[in-house]
N, C-alpha and C positions, 0 to 999 in steps of 0.2 A: 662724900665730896659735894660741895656745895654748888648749884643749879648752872650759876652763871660763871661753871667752868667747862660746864658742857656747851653751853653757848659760844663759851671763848673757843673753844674747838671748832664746833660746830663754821664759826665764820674764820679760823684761820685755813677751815679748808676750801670757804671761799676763796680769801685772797691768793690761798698757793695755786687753787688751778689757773685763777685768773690773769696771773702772774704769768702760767706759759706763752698762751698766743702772743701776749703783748711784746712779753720781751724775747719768741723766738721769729716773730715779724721782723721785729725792730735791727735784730743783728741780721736779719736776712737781707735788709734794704728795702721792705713792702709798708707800705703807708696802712692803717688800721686804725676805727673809732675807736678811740678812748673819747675822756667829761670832758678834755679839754678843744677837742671841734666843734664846728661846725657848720651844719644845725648838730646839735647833742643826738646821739645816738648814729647816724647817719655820714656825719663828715670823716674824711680822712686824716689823721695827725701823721705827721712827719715821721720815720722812725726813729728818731732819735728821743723823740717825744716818748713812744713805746717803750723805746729800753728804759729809759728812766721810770714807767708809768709799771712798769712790769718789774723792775728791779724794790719799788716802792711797795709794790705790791708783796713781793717777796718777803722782803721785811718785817711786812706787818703780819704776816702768816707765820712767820717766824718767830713776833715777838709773842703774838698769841697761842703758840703752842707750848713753847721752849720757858717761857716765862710769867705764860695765869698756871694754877694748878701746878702737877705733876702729872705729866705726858705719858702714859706708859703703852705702848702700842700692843703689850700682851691684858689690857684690858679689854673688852671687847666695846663694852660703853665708851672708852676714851676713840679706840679706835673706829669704830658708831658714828660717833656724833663729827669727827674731821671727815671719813668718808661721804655721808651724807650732804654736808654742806659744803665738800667738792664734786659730788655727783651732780647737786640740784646747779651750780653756777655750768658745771658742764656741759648740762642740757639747756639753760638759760644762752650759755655765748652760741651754743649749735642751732639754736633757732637764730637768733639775733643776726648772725652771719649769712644763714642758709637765706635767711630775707637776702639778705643788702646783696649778698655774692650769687643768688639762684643755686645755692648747691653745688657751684665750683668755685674751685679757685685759680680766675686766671689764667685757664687752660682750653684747650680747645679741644673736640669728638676725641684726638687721639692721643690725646690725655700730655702734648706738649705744653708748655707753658710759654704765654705768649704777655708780656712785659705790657704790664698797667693795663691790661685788657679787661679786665676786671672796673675798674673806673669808669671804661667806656660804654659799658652794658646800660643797658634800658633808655 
């Protein structure tokens, strides 16, 4: 199998984890960075913004696994190389987040959840 199908794996298992937070923020009603805020990396986008950004994301996870190569998840290499490059984006949004939100979200000592509290930190 030819190199830049393991890559095309590799990054659709970026966009499919990527794909979670965004678009399970977004139908939840919670604001979350995506490219499109600002400042980049830090601002909040709309959820509606999310679901779209997370649905888009979906997509392209989708069209990179379903449709480079031949996807066989009883290969171990195919299954390799998507794992991997949703582990690495996994641990890329959990820092990312763990900055902007301190390691909660939203929630207060007794683990309630307290509406845009989150926003109003630091």
């Amino acid at each position: 199998m030819p190199w830049h199908t393991y890559v095309a794996y590799f990054f659709a298992g970026v966009f499919l984890v990527n794909s979670v937070p965004h678009f399970t923020n977004g139908v939840s009603g919670r604001r979350l960075p995506t490219p499109f805020a600002s400042p980049l990396g830090k601002g909040q986008s709309s959820p509606t913004v999310n679901v779209l950004w997370g649905a888009l994301n979906l997509a392209i996870g989708y069209l990179l696994v379903g449709r480079v190569g031949d996807f066989n998840f009883h290969r171990t290499s195919h299954a390799l190389a998507l794992g991997v490059g949703g582990l690495l984006m996994a641990v890329m949004l959990a820092q990312l987040f763990g900055r902007l939100y301190g390691g909660q979200w939203g929630g207060d000592s007794k683990g309630l959840v307290a509406p845009e509290s989150h926003l109003t930190r630091r």
